[in-house]
Biopython code that builds the backbone (N, CA, C, O; Angstrom):
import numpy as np
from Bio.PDB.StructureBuilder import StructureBuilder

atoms = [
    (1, "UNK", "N", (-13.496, 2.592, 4.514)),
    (1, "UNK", "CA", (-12.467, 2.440, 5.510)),
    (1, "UNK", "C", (-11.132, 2.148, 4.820)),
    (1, "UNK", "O", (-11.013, 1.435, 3.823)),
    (2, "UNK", "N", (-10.302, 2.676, 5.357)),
    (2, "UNK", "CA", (-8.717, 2.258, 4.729)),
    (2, "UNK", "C", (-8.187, 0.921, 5.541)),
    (2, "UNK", "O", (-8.005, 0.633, 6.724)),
    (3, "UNK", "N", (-8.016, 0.159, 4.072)),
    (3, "UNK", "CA", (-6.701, -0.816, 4.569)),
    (3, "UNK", "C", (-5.596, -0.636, 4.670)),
    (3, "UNK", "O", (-4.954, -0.345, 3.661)),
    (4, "UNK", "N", (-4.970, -0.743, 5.920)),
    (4, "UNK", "CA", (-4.043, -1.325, 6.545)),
    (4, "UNK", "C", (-2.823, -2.045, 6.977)),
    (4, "UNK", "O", (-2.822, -2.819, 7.933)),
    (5, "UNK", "N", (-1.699, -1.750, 6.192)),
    (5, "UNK", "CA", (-0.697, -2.843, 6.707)),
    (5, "UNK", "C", (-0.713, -2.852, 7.679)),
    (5, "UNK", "O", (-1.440, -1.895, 7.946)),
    (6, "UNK", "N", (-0.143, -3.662, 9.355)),
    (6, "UNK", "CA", (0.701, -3.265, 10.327)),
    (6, "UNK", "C", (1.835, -4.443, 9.933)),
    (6, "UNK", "O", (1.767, -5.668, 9.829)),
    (7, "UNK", "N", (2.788, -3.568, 9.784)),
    (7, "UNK", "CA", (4.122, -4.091, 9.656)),
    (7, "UNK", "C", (4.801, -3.993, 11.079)),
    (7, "UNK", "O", (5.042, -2.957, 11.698)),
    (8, "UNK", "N", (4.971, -4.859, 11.336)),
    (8, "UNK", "CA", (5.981, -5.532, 13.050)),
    (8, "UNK", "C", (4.140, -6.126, 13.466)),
    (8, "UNK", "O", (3.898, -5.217, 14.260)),
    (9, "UNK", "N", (3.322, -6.650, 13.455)),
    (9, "UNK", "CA", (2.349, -7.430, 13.962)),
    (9, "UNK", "C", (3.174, -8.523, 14.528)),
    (9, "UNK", "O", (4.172, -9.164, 14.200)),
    (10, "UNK", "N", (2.102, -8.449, 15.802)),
    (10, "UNK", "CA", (2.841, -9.295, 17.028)),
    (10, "UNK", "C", (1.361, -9.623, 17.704)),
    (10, "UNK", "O", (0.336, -8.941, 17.704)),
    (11, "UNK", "N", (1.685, -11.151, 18.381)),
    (11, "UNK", "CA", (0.541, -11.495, 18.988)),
    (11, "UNK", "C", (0.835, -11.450, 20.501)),
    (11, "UNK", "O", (0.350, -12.297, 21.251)),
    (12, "UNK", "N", (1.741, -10.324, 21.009)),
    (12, "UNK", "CA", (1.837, -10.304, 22.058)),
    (12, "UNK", "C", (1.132, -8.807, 22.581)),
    (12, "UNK", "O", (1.277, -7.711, 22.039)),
    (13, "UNK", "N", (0.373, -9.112, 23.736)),
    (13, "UNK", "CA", (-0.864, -8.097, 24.243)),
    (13, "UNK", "C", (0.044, -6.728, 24.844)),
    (13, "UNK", "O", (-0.386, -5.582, 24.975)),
    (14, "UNK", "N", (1.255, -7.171, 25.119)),
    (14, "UNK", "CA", (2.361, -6.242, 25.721)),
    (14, "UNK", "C", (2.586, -4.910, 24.656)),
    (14, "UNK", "O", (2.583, -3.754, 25.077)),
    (15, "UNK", "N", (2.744, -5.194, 23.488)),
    (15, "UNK", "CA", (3.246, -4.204, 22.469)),
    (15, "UNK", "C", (2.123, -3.788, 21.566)),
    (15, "UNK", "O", (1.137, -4.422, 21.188)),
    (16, "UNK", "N", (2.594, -2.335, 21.268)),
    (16, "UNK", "CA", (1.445, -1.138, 20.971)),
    (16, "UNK", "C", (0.706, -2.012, 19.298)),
    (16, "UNK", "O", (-0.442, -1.863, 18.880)),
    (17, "UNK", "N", (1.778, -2.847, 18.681)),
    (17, "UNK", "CA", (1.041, -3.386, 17.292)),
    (17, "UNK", "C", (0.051, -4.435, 17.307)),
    (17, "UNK", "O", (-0.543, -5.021, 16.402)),
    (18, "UNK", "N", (0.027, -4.516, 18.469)),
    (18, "UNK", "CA", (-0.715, -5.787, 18.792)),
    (18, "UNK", "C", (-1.987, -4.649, 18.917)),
    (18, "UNK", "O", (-2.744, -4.578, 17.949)),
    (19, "UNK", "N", (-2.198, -3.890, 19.918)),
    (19, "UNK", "CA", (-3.117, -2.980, 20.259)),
    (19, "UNK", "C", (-4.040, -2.093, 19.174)),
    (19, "UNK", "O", (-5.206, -1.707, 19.267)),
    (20, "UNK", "N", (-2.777, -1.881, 17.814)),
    (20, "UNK", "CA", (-3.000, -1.037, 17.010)),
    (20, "UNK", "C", (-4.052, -2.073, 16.239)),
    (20, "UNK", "O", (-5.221, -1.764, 16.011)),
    (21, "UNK", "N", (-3.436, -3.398, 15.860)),
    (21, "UNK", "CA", (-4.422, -4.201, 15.458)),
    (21, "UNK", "C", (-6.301, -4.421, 15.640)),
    (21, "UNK", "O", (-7.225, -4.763, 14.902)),
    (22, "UNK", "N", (-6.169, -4.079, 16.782)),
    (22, "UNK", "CA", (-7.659, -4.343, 17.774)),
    (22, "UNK", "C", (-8.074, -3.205, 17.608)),
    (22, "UNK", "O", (-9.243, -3.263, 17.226)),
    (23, "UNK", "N", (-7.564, -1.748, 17.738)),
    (23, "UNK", "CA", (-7.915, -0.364, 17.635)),
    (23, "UNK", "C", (-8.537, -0.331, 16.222)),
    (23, "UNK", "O", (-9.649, 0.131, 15.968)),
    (24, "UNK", "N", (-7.822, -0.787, 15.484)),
    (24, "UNK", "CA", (-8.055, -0.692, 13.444)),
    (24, "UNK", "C", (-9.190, -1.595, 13.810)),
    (24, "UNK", "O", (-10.041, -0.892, 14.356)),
    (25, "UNK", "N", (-9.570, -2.806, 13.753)),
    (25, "UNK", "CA", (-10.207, -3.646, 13.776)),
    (25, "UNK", "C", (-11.457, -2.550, 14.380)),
    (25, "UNK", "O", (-11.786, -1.876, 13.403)),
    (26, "UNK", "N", (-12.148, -2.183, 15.413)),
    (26, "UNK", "CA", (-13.199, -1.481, 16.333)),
    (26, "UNK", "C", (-13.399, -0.300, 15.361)),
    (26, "UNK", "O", (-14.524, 0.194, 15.448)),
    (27, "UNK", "N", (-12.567, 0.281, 14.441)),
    (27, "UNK", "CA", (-12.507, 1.315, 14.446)),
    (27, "UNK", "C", (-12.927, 0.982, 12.236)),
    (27, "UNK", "O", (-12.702, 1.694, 11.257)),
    (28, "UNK", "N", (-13.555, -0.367, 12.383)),
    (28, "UNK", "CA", (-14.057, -0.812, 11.108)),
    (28, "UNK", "C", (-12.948, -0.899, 9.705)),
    (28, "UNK", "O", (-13.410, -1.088, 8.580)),
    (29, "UNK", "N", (-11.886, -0.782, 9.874)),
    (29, "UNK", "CA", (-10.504, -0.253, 9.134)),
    (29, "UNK", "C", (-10.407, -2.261, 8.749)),
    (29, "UNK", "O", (-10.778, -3.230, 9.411)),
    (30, "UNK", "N", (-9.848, -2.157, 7.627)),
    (30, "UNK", "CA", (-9.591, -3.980, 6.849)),
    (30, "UNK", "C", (-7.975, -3.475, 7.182)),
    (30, "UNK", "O", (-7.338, -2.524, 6.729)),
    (31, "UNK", "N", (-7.514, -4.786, 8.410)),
    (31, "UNK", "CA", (-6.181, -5.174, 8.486)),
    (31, "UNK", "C", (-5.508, -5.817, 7.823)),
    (31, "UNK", "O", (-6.096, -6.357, 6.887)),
    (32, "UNK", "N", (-4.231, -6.044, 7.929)),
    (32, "UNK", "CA", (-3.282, -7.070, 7.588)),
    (32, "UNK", "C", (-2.049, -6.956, 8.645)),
    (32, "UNK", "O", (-1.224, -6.079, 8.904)),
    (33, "UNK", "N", (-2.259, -7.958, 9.017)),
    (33, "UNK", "CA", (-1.054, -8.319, 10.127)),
    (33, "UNK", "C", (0.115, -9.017, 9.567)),
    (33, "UNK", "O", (-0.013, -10.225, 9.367)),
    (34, "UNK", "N", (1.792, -8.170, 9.139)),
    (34, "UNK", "CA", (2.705, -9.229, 8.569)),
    (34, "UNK", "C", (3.798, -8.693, 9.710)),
    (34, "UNK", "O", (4.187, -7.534, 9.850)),
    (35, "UNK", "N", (4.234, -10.026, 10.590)),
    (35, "UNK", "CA", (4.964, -9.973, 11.229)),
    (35, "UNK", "C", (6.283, -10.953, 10.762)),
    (35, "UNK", "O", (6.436, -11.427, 9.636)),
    (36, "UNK", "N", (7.305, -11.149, 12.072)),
    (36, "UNK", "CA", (8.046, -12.030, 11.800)),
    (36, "UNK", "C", (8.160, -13.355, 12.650)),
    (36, "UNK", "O", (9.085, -14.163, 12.736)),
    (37, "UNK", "N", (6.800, -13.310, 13.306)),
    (37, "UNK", "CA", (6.717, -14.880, 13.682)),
    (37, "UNK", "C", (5.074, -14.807, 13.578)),
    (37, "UNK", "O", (4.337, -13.853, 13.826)),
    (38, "UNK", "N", (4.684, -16.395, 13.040)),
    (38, "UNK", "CA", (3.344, -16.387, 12.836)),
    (38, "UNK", "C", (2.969, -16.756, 14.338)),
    (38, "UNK", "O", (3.587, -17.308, 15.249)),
    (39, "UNK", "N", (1.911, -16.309, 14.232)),
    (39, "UNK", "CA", (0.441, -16.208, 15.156)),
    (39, "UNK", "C", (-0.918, -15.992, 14.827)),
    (39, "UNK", "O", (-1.434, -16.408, 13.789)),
    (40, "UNK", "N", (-1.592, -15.243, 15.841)),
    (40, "UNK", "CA", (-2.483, -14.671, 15.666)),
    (40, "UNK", "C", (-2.302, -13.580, 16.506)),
    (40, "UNK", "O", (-1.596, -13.464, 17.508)),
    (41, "UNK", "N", (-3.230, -12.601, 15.809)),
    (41, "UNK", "CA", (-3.734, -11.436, 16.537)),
    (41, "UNK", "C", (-5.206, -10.861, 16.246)),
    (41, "UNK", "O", (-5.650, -10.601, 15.128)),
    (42, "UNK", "N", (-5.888, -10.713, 17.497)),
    (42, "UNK", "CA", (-7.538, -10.486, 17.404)),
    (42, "UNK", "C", (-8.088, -11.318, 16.180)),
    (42, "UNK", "O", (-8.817, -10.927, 15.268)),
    (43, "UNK", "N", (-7.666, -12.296, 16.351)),
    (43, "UNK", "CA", (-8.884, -13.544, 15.443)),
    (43, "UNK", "C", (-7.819, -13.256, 13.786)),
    (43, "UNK", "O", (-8.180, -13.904, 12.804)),
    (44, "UNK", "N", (-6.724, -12.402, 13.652)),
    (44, "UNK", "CA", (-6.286, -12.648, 12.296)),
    (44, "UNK", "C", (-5.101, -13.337, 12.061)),
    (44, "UNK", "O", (-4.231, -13.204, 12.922)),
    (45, "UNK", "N", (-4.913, -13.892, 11.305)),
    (45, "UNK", "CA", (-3.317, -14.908, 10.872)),
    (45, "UNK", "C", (-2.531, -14.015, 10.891)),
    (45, "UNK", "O", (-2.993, -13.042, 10.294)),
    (46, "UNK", "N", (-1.023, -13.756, 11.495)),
    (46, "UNK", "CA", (-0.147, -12.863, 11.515)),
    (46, "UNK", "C", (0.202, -13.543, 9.608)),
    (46, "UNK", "O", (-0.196, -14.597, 9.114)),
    (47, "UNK", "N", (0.866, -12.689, 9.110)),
    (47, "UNK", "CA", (1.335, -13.031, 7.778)),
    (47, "UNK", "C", (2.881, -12.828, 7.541)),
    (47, "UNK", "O", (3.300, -11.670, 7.543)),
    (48, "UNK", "N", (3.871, -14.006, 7.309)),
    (48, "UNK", "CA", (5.098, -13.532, 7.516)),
    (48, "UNK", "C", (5.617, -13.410, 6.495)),
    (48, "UNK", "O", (5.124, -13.924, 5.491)),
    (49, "UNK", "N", (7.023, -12.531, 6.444)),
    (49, "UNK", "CA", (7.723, -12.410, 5.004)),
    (49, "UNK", "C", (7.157, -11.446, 5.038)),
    (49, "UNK", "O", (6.828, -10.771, 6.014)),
    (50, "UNK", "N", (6.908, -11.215, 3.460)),
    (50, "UNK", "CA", (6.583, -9.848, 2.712)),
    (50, "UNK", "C", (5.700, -10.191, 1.516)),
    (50, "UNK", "O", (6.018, -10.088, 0.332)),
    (51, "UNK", "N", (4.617, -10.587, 1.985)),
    (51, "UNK", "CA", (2.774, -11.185, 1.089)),
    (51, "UNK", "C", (2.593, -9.989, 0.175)),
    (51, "UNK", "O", (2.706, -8.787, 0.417)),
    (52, "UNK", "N", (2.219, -10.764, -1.161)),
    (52, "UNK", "CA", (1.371, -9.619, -1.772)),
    (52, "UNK", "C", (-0.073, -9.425, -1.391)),
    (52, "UNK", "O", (-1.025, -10.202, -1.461)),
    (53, "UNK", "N", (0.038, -7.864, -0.862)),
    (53, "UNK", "CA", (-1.676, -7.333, -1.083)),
    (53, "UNK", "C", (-1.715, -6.344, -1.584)),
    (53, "UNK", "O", (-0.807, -5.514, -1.521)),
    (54, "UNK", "N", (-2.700, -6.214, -2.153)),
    (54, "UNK", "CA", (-3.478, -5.313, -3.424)),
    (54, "UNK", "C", (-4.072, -4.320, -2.291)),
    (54, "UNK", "O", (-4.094, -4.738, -1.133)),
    (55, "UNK", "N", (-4.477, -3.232, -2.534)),
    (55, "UNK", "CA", (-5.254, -1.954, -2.287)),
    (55, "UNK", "C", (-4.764, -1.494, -1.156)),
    (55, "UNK", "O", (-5.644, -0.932, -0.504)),
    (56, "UNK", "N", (-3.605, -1.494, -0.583)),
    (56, "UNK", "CA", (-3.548, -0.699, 0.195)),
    (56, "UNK", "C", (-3.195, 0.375, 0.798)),
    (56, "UNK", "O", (-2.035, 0.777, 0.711)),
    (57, "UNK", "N", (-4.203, 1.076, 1.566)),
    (57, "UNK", "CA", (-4.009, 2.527, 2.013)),
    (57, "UNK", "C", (-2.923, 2.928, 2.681)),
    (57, "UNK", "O", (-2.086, 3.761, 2.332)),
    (58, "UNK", "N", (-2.974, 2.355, 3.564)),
    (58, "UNK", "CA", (-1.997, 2.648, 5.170)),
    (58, "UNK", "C", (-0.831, 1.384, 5.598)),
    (58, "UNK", "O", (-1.125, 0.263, 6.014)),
    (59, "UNK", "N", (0.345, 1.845, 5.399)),
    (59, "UNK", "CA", (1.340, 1.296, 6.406)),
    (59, "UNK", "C", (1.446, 1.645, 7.664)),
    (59, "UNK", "O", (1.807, 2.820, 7.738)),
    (60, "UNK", "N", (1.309, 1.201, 8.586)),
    (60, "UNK", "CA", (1.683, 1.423, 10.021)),
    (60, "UNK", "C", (2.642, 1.054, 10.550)),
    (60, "UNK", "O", (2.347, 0.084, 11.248)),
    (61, "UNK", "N", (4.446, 1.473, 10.662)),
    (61, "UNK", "CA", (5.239, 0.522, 10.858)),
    (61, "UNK", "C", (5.436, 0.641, 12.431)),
    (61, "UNK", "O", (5.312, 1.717, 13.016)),
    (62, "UNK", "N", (5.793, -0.706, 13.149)),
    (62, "UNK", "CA", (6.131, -1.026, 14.322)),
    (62, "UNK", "C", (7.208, -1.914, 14.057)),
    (62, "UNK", "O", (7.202, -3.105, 14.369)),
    (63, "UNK", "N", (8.262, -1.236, 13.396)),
    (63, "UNK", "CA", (9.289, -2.447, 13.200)),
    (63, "UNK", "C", (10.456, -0.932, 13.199)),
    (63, "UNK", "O", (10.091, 0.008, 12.492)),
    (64, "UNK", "N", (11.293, -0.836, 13.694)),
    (64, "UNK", "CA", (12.432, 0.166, 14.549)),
    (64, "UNK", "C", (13.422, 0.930, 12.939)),
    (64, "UNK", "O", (12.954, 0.657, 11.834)),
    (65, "UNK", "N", (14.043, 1.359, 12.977)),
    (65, "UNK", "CA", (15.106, 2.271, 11.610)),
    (65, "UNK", "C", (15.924, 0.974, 11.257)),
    (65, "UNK", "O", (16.001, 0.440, 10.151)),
    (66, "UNK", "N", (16.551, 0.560, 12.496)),
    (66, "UNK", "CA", (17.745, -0.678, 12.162)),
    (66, "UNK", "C", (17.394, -2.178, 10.972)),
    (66, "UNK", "O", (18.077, -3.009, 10.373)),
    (67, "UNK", "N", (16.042, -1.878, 11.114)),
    (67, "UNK", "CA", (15.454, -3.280, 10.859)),
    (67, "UNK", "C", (14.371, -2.959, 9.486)),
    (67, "UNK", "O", (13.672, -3.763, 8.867)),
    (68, "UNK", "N", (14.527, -1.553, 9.300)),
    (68, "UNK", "CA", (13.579, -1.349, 8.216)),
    (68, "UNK", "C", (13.565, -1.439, 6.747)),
    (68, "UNK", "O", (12.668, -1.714, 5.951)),
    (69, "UNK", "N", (15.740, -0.902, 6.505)),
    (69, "UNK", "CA", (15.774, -1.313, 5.220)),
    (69, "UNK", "C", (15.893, -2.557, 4.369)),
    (69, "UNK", "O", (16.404, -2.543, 3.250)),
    (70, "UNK", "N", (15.262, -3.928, 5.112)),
    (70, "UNK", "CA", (15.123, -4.818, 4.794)),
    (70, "UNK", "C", (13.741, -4.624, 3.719)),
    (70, "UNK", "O", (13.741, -4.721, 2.492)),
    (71, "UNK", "N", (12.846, -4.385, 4.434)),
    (71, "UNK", "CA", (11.302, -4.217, 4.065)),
    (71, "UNK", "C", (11.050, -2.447, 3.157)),
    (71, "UNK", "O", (9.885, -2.084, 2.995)),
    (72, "UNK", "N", (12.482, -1.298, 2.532)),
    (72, "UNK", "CA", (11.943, -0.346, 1.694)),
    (72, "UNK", "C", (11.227, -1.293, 0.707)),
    (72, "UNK", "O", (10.000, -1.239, 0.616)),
    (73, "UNK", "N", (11.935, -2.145, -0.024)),
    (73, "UNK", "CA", (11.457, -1.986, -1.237)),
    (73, "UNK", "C", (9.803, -3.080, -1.952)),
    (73, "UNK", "O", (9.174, -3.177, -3.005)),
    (74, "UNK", "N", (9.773, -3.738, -0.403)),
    (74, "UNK", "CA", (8.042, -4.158, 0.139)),
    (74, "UNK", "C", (7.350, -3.281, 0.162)),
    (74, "UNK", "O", (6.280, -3.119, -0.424)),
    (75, "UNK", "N", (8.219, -2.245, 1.245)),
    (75, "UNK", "CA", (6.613, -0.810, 1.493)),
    (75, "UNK", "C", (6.254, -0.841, 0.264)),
    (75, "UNK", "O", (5.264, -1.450, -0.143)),
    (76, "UNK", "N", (7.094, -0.131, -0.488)),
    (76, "UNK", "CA", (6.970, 0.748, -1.900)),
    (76, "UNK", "C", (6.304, -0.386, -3.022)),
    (76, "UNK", "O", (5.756, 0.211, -3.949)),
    (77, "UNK", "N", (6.243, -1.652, -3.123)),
    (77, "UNK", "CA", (5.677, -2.670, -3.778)),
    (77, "UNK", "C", (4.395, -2.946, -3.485)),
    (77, "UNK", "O", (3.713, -3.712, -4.166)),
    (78, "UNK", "N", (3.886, -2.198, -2.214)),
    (78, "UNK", "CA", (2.355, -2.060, -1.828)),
    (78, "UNK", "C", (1.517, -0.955, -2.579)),
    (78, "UNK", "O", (0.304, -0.864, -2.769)),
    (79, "UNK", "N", (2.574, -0.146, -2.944)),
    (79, "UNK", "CA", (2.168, 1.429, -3.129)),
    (79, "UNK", "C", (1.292, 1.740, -2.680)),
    (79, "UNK", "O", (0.229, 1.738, -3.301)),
    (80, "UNK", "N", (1.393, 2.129, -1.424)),
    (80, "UNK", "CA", (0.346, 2.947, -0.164)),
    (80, "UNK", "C", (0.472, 4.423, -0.378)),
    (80, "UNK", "O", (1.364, 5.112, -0.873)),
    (81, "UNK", "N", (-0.768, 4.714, 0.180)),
    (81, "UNK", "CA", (-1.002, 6.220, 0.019)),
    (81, "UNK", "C", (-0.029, 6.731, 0.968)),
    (81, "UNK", "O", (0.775, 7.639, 0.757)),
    (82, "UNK", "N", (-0.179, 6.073, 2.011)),
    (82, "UNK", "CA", (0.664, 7.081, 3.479)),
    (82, "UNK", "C", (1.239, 6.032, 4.266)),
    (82, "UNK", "O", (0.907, 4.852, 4.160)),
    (83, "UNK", "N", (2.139, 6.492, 5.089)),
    (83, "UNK", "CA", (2.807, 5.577, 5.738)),
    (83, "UNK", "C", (3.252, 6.793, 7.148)),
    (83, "UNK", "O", (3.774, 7.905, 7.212)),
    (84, "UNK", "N", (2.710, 5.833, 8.076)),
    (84, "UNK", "CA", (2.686, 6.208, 9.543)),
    (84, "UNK", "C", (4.110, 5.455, 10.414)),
    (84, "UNK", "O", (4.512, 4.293, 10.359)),
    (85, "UNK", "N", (4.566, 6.473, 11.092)),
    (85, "UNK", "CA", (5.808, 6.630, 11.409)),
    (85, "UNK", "C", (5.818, 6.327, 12.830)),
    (85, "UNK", "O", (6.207, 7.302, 13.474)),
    (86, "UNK", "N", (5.453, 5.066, 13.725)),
    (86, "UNK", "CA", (4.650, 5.447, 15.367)),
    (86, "UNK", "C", (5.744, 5.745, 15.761)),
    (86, "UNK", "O", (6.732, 5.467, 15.082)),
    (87, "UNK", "N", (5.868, 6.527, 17.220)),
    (87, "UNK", "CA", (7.007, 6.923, 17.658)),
    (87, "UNK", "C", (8.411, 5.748, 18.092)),
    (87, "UNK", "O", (8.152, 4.662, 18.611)),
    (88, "UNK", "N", (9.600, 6.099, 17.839)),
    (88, "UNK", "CA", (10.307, 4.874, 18.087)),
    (88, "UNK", "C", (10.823, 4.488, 16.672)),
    (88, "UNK", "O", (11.939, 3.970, 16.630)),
    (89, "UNK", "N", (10.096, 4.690, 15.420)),
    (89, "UNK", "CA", (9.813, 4.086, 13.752)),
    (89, "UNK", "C", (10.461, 5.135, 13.069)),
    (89, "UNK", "O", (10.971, 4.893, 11.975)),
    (90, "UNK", "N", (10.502, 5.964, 13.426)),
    (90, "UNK", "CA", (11.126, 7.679, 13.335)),
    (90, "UNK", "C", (11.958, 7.342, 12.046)),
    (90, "UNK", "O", (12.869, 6.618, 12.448)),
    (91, "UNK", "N", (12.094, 7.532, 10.584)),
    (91, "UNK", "CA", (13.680, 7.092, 10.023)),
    (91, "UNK", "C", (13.560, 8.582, 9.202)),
    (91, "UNK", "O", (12.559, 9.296, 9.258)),
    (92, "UNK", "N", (14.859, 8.916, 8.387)),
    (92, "UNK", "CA", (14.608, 10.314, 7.592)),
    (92, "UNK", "C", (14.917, 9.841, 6.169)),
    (92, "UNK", "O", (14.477, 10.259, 5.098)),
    (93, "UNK", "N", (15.861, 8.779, 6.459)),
    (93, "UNK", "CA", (15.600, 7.988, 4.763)),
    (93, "UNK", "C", (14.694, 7.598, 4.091)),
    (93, "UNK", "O", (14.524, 7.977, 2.932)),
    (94, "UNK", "N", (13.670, 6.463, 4.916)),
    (94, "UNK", "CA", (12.882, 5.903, 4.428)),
    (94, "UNK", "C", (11.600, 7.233, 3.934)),
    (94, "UNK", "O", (10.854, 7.110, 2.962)),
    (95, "UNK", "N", (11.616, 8.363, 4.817)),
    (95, "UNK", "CA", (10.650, 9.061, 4.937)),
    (95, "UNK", "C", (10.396, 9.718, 3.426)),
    (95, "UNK", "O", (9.417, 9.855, 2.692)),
    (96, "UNK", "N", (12.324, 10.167, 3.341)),
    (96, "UNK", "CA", (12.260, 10.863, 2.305)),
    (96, "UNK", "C", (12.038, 10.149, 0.852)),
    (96, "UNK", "O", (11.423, 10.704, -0.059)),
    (97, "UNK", "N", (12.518, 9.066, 0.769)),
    (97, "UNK", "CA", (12.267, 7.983, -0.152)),
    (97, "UNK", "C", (10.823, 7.975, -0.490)),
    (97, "UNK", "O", (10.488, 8.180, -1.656)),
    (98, "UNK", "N", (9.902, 7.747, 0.473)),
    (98, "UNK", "CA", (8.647, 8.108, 0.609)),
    (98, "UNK", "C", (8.271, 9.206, -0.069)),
    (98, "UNK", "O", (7.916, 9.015, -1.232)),
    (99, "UNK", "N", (8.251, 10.534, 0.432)),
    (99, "UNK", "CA", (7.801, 11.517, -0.132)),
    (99, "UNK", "C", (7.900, 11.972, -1.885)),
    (99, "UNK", "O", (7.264, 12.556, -2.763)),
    (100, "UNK", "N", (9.181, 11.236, -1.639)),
    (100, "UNK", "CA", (9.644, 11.584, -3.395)),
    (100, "UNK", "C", (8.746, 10.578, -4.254)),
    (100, "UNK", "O", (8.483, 10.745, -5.445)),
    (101, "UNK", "N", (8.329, 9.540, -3.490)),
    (101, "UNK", "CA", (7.029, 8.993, -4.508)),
    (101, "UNK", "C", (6.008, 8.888, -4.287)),
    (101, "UNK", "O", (5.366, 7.864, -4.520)),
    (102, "UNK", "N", (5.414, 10.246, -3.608)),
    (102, "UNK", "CA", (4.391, 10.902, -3.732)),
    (102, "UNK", "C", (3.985, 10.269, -2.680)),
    (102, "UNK", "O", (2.772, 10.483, -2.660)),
    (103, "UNK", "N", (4.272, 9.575, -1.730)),
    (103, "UNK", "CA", (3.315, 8.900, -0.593)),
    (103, "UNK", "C", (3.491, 9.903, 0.695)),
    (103, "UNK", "O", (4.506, 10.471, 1.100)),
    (104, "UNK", "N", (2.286, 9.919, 1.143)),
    (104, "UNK", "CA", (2.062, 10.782, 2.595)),
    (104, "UNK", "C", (2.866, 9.782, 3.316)),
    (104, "UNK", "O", (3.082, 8.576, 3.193)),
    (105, "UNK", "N", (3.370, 11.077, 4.417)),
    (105, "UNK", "CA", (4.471, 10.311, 5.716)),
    (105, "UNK", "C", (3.486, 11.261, 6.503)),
    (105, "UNK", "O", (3.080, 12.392, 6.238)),
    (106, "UNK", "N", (3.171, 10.168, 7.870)),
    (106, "UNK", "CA", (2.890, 10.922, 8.911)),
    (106, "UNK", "C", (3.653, 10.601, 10.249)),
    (106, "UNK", "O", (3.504, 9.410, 10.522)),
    (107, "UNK", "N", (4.184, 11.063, 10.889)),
    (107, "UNK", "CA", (4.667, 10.673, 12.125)),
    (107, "UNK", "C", (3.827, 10.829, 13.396)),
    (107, "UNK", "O", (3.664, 11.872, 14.028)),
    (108, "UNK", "N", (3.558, 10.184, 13.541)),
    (108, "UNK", "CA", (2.023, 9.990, 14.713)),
    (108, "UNK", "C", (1.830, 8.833, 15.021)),
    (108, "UNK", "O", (2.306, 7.953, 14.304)),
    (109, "UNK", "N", (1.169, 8.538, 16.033)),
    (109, "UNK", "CA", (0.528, 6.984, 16.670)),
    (109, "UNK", "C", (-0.638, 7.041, 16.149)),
    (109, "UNK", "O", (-1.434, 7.978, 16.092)),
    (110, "UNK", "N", (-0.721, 5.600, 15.633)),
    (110, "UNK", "CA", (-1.859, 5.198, 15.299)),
    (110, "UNK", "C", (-2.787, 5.436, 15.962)),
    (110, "UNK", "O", (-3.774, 6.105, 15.655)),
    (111, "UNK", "N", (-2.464, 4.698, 17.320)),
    (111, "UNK", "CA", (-3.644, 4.802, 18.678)),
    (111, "UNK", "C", (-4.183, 6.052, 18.750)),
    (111, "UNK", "O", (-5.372, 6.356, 18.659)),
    (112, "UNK", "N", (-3.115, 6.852, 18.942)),
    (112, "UNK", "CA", (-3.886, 8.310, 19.395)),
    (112, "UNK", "C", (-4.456, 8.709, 18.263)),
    (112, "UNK", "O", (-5.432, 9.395, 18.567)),
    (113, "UNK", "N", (-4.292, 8.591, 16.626)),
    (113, "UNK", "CA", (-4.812, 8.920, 15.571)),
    (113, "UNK", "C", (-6.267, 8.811, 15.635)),
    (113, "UNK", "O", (-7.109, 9.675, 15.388)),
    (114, "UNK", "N", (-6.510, 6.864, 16.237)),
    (114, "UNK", "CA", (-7.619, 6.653, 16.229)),
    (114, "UNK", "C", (-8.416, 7.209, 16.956)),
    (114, "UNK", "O", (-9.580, 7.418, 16.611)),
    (115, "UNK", "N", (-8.010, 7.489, 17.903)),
    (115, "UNK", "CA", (-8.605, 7.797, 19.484)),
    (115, "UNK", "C", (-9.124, 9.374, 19.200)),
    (115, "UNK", "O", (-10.084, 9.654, 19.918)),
    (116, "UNK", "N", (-8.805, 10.190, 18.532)),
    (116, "UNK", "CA", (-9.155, 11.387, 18.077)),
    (116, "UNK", "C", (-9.678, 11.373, 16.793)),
    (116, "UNK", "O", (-9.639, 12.540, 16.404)),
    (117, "UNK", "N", (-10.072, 10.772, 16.068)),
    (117, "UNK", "CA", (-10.803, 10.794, 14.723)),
    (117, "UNK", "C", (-9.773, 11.297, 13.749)),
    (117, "UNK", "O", (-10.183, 12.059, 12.873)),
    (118, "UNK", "N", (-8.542, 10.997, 13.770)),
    (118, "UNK", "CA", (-7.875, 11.869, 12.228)),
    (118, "UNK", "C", (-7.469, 10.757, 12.058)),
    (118, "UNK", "O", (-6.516, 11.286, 11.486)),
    (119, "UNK", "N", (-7.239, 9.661, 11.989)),
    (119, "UNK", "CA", (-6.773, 8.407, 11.428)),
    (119, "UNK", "C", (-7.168, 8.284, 9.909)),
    (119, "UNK", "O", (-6.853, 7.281, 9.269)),
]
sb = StructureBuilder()
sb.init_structure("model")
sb.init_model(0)
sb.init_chain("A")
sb.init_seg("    ")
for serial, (resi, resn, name, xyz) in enumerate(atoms, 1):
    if name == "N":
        sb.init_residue(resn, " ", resi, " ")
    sb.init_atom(name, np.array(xyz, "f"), 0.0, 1.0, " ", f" {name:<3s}", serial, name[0])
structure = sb.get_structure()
């Protein structure tokens, strides 16, 4: 199973990262929830700032263009294979920044990723 960032993790049931959390989780996938206020979400410690973790596959960002070039040079300090773009997350900088170091960009929802088996 691939791990997981979700970057914008939120312990509120209202918003899709909260959802995406519980979806990854069912769907046997090792999370990491780093938001910007601690909580919880589905039984995990939200993680704030910008934590080191080792091995991971997938960024999922739920955090908007305006608010992202805080966190380029985190993504890229994870060195993830791919980084998922949910709708709304849309940027062409970060994307391309991305591509040029070799990391898959996908622009897709997680949810529906999961929900159809190409996740």
């Amino acid at each position: 199973m691939k791990k997981t960032l979700v970057l914008g993790a939120t312990n509120n049931p209202e918003r899709y990262a909260y959802l995406a959390v519980g979806r990854l989780l069912q769907h046997k996938h090792e999370v990491v929830p780093v938001g910007i206020r601690h909580g919880e979400v589905h039984g995990l410690e939200i993680q704030e700032g910008k934590p080191e973790v080792k091995d991971v596959d997938t960024v999922t960002l739920y955090v908007g263009p305006a608010r992202q070039p805080e966190y380029y040079d985190y993504i890229f300090s994870l060195n993830p294979k791919r980084i998922i773009f949910n709708p709304g997350t849309e940027n062409p900088e970060l994307m391309q920044m991305a591509r040029e170091r070799g990391i898959e960009v996908v622009e897709g929802c997680t949810l529906v990723m999961l929900s159809i088996g190409v996740f």
